[in-house]
TORKOL-4160 file (C-alpha; in steps of 0.2 Angstrom, whole numbers, padded with zeros to 4 digits, m for minus):
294
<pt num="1" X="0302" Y="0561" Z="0438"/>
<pt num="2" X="0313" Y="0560" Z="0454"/>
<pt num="3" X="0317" Y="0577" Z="0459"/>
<pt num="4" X="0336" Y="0583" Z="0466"/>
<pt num="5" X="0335" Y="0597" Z="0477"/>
<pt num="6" X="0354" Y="0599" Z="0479"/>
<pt num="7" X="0369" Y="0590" Z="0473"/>
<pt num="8" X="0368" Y="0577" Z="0485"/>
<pt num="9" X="0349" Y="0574" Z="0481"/>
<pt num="10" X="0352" Y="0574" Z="0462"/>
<pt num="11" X="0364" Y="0560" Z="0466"/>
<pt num="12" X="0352" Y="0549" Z="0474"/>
<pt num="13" X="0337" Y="0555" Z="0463"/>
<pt num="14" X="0351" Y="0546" Z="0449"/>
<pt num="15" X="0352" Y="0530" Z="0459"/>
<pt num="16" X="0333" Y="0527" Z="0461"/>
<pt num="17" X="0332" Y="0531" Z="0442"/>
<pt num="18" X="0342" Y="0518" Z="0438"/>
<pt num="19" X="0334" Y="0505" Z="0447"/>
<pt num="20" X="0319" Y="0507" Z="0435"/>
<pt num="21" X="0318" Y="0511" Z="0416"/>
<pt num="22" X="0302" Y="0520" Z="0417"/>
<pt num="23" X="0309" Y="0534" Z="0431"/>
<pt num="24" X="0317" Y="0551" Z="0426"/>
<pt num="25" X="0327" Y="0561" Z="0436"/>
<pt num="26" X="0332" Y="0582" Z="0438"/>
<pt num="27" X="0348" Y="0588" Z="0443"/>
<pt num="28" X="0349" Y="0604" Z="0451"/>
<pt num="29" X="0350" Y="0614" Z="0468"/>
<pt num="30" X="0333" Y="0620" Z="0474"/>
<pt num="31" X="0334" Y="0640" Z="0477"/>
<pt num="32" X="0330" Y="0636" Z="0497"/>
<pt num="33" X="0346" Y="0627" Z="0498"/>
<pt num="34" X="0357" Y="0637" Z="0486"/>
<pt num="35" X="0371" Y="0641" Z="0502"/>
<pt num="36" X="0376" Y="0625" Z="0497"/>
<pt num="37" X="0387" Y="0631" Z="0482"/>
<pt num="38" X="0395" Y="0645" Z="0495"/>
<pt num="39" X="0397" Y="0631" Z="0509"/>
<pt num="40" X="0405" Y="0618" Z="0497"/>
<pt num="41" X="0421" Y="0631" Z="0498"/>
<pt num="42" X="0421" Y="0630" Z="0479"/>
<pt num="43" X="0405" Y="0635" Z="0468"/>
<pt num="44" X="0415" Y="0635" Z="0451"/>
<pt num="45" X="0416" Y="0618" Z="0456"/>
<pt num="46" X="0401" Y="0613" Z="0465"/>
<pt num="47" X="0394" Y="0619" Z="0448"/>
<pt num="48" X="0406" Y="0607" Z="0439"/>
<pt num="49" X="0400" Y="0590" Z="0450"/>
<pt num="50" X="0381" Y="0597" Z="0445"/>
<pt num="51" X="0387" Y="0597" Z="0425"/>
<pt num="52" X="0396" Y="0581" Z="0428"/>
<pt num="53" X="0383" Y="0572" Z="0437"/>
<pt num="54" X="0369" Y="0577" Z="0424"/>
<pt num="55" X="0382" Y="0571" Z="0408"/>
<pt num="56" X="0383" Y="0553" Z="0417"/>
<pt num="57" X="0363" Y="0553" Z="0420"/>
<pt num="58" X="0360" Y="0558" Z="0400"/>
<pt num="59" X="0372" Y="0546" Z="0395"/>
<pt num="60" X="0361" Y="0533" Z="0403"/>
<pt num="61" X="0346" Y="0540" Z="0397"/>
<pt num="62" X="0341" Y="0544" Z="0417"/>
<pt num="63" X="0342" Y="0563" Z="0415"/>
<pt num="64" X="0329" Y="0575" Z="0409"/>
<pt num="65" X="0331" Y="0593" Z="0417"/>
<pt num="66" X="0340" Y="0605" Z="0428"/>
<pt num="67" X="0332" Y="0611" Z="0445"/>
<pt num="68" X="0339" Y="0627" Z="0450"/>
<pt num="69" X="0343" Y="0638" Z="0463"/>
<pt num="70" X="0328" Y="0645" Z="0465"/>
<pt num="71" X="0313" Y="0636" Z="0457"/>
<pt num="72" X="0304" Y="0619" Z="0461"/>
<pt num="73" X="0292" Y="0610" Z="0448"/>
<pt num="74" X="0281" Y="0598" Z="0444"/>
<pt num="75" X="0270" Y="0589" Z="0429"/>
<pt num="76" X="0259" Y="0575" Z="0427"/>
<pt num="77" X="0243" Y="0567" Z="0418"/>
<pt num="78" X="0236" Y="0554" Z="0419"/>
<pt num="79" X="0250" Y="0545" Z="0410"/>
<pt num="80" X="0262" Y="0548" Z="0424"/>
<pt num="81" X="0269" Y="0561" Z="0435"/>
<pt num="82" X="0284" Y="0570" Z="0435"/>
<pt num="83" X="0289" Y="0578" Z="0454"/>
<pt num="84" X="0304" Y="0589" Z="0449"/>
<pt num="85" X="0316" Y="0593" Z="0437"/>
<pt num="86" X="0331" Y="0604" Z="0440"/>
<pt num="87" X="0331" Y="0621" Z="0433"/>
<pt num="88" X="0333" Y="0640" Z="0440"/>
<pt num="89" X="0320" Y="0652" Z="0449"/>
<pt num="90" X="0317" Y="0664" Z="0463"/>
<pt num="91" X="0308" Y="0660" Z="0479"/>
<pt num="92" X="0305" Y="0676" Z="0488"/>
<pt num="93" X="0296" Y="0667" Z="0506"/>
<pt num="94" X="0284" Y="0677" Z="0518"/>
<pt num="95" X="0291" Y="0694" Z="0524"/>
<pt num="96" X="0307" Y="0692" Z="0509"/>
<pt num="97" X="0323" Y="0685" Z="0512"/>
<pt num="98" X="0338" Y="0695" Z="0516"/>
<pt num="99" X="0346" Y="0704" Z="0504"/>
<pt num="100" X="0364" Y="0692" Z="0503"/>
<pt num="101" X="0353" Y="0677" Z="0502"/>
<pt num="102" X="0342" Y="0684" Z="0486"/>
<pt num="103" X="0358" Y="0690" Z="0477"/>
<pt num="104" X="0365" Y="0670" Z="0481"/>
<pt num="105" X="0349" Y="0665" Z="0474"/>
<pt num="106" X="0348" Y="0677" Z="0459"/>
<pt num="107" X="0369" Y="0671" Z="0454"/>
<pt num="108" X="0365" Y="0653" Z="0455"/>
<pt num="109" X="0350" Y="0655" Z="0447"/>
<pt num="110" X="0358" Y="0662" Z="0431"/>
<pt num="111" X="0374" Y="0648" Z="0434"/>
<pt num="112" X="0362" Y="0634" Z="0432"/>
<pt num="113" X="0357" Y="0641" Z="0415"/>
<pt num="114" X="0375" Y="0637" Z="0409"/>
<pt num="115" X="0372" Y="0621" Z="0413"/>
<pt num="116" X="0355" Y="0619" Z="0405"/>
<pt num="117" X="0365" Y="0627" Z="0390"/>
<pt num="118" X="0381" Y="0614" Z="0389"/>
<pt num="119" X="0369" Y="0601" Z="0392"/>
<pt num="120" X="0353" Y="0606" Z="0381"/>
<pt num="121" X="0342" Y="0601" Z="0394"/>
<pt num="122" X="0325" Y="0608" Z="0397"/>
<pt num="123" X="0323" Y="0618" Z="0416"/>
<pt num="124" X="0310" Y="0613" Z="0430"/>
<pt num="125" X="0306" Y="0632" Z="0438"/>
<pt num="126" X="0299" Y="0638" Z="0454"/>
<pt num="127" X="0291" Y="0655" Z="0456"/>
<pt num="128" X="0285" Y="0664" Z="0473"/>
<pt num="129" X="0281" Y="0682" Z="0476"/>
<pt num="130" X="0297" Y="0686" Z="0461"/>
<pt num="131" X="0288" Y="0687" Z="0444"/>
<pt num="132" X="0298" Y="0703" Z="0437"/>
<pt num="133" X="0313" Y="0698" Z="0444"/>
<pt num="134" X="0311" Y="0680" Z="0439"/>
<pt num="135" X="0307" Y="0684" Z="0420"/>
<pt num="136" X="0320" Y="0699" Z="0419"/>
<pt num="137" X="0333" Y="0683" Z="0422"/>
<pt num="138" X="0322" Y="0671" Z="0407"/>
<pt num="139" X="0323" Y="0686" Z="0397"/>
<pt num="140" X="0343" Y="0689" Z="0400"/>
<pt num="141" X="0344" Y="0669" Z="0397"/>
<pt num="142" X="0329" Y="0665" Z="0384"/>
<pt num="143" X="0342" Y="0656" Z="0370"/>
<pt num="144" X="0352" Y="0647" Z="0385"/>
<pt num="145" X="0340" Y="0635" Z="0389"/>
<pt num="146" X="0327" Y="0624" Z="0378"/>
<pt num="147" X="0310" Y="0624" Z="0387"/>
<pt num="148" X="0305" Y="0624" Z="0403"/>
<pt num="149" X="0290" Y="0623" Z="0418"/>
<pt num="150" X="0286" Y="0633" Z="0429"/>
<pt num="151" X="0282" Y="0622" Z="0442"/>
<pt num="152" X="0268" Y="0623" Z="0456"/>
<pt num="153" X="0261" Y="0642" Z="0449"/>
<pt num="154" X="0251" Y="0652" Z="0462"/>
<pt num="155" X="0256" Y="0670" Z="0457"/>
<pt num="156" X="0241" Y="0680" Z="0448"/>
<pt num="157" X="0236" Y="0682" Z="0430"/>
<pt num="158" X="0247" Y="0697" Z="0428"/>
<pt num="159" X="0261" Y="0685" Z="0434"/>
<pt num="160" X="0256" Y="0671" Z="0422"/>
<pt num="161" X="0255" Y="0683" Z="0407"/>
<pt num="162" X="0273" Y="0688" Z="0410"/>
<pt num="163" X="0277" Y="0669" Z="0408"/>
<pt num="164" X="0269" Y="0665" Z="0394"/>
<pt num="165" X="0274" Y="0680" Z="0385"/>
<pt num="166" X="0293" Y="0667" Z="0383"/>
<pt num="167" X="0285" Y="0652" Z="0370"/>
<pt num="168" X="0296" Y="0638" Z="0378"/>
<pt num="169" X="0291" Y="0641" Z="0395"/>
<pt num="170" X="0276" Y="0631" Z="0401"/>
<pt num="171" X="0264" Y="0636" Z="0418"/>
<pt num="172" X="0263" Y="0618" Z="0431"/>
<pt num="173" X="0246" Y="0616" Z="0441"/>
<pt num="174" X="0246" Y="0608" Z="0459"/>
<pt num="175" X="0235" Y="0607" Z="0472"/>
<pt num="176" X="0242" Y="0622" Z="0477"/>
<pt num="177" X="0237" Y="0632" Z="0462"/>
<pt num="178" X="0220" Y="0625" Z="0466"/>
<pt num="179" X="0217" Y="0631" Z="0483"/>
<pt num="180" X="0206" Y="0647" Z="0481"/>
<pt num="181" X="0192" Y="0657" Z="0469"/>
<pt num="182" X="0205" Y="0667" Z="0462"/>
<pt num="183" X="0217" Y="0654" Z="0457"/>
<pt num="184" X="0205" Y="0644" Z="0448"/>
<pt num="185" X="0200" Y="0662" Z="0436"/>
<pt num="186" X="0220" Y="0661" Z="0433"/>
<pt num="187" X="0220" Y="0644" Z="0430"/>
<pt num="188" X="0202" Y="0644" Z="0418"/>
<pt num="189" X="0214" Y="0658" Z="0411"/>
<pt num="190" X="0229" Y="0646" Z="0407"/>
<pt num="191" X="0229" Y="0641" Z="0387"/>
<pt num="192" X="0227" Y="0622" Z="0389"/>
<pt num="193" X="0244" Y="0621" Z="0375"/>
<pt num="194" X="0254" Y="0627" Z="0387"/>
<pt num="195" X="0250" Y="0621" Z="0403"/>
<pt num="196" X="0255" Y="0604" Z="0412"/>
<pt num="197" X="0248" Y="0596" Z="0427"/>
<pt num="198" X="0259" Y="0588" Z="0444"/>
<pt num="199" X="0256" Y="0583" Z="0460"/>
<pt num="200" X="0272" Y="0587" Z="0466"/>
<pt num="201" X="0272" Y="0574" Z="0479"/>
<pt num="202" X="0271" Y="0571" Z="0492"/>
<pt num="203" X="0264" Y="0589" Z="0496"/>
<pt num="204" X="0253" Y="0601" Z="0487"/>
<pt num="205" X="0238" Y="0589" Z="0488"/>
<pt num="206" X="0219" Y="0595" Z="0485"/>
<pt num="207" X="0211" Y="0596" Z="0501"/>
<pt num="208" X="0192" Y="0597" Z="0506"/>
<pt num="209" X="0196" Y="0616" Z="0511"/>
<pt num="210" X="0202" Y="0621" Z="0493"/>
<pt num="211" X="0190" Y="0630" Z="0482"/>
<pt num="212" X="0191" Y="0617" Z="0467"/>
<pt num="213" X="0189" Y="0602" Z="0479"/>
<pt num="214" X="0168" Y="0600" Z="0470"/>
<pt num="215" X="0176" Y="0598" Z="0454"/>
<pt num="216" X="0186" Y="0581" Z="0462"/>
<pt num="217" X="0178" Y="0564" Z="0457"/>
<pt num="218" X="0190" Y="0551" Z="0460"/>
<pt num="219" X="0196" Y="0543" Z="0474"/>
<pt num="220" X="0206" Y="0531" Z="0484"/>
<pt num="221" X="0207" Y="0522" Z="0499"/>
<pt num="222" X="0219" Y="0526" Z="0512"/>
<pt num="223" X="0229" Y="0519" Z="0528"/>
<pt num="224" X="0238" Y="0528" Z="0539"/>
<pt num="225" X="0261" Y="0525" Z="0537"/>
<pt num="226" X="0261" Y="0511" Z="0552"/>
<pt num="227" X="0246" Y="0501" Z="0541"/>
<pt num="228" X="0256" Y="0502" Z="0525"/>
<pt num="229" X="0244" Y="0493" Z="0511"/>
<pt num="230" X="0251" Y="0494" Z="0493"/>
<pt num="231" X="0234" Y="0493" Z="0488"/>
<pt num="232" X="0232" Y="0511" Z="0498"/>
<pt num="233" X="0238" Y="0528" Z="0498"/>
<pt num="234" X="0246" Y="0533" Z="0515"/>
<pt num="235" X="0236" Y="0545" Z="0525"/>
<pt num="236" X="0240" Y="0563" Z="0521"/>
<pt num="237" X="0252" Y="0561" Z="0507"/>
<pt num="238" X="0250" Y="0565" Z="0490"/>
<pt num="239" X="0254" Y="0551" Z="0479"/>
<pt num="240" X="0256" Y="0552" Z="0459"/>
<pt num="241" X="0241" Y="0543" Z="0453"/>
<pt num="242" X="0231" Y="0557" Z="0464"/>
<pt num="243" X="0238" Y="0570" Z="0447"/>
<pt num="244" X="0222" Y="0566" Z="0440"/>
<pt num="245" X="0211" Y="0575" Z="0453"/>
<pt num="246" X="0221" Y="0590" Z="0448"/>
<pt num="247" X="0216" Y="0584" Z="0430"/>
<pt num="248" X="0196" Y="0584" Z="0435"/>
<pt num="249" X="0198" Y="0602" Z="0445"/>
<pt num="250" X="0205" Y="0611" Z="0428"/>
<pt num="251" X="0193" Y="0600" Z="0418"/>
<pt num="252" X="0178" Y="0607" Z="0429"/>
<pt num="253" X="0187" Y="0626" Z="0430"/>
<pt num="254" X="0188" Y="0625" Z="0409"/>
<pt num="255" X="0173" Y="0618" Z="0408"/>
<pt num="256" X="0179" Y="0607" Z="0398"/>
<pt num="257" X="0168" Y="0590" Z="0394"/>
<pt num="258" X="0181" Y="0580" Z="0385"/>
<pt num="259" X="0194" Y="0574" Z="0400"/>
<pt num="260" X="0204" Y="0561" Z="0389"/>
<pt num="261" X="0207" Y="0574" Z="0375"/>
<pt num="262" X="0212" Y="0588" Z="0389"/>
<pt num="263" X="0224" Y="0575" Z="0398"/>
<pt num="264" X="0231" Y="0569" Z="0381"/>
<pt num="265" X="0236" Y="0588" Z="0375"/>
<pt num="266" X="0243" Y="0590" Z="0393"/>
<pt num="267" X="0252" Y="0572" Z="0391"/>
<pt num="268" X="0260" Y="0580" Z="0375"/>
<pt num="269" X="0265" Y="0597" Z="0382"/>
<pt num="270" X="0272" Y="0589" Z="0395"/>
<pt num="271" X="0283" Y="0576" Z="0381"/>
<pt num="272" X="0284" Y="0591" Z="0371"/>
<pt num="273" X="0296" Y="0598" Z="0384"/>
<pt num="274" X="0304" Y="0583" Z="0394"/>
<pt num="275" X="0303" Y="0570" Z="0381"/>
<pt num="276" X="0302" Y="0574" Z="0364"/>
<pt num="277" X="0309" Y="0558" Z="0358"/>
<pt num="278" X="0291" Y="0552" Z="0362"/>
<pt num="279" X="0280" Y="0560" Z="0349"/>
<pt num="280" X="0278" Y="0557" Z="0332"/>
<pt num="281" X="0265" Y="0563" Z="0321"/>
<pt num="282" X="0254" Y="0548" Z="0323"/>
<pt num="283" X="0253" Y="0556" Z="0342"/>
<pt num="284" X="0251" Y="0573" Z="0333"/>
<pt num="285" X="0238" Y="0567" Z="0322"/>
<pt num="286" X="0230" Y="0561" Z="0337"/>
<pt num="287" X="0230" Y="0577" Z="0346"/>
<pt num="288" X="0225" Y="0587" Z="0330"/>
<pt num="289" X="0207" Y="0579" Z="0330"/>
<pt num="290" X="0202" Y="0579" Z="0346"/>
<pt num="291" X="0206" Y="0599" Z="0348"/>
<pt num="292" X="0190" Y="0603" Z="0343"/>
<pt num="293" X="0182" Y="0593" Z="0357"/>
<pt num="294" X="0190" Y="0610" Z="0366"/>
């Protein structure tokens, strides 16, 4: 999934879709840059090119999600990877933000469910440091949009109780919601039907400092950019084949034994939410006689 951080981005993150049939894109202004809509001198419109853009990326079967103004998500397994979808959210940095910028935040937020609406497209979601705030707009919202992520999670279990409480909306695990003790007890916490995994590349990579790096067992080589190798990962970023570490971290949090079955459920929330067109009860079946292995 090719992520679109702004209207500009969404348009790109199209274009490279395109040149590929297994890439997906999102559509949607990231909360960080949500001035955009105020800048453009129109929002009703800017609003309207979002909506437009995401209509022509459906059409050619491109588009999968909103990414909105304040939210940033991601998914993966070992099937694949998804880096962002468009869809709404609050991200409330270090120290706040100032109080016009988090009401520009919270109204484009809750435009960007219009469009998820018109368009019946599920939402890629990013939360820091906003939990009530975030869910009192899902709960203004809950029959305007289908399903969504909430992408990168780092907030606490009280946090991801209040997300889970909504049944379409799903928690994403990163490196990032890997990084310390108390994240891998929310994590362990996390019901596995209704959790996805991501690397949201190229950050939020698992690093030797983080407390689930023990549970990490795969690994690949690595060059630095100027050394480019396609047979390597370049130094320092996190690449999308590199989702299955986080897969082995939750494994090894869970203590669950079974990784196939645990990346297969996670394969299927993940389809369950962004492409739906891909189960079919033989998946179903599938899934039904490994859960026990859980």
């Amino acid at each position: 999934m090719v992520t679109g951080g702004s209207l500009e981005e969404s348009k790109e993150a199209l274009a490279i879709a395109e040149t590929d049939a297994r890439l997906f894109c999102s559509v949607g202004v990231h909360p960080t840059r949500c001035k955009e809509f105020e800048d453009s001198g129109d929002p009703e419109k800017h609003l309207q090119d979002l909506l437009t853009l995401a209509k022509e990326g459906k059409e050619k079967g491109n588009t999968y999600s909103f990414l909105n103004t304040s939210l940033t998500c991601n998914l993966g397994a070992p099937f694949g990877d998804y880096s962002s979808v468009g869809l709404p959210g609050f991200h409330f940095g270090d120290g706040g933000l100032a109080l016009s910028f988090t009401i520009s935040k919270s109204r484009y937020f809750e435009k960007q469910f219009e469009l998820a609406y018109t368009m019946k497209l599920p939402m890629f979601l990013h939360m820091r440091a906003a939990a009530q705030d975030f869910c009192d707009i899902l709960q203004r919202n809950e029959d305007r949009f289908v399903a969504g992520v909430a992408h990168s999670f780092t907030g606490s279990a009280e946090d991801c109780d209040k997300l889970l409480s909504f049944s379409n909306v799903f928690i994403g695990v990163n490196g990032c919601s890997l990084k310390t003790a108390e994240n891998l007890e929310v994590v362990k916490g996390i019901p596995v039907e209704r959790m996805m995994i991501e690397t949201d590349s190229p950050y939020c990579d698992i690093k030797n400092t983080h407390a689930g790096i023990g549970y990490v067992k795969s690994s690949w080589p690595s060059k630095k950019k100027d050394k480019h190798d396609q047979e390597c990962l370049v130094k320092g970023r996190n690449e999308p084949c590199l989702v299955r570490q986080v897969l082995e971290v939750v494994a090894g949090t869970k203590g669950i034994a079974d990784i196939d079955q645990l990346s297969k459920i996670l394969y299927h929330n993940t389809c369950r939410v962004f492409f739906p067109h891909d189960l079919d009860s033989a998946a179903e079946a599938l899934l039904d006689c490994g859960k026990e292995a859980l």
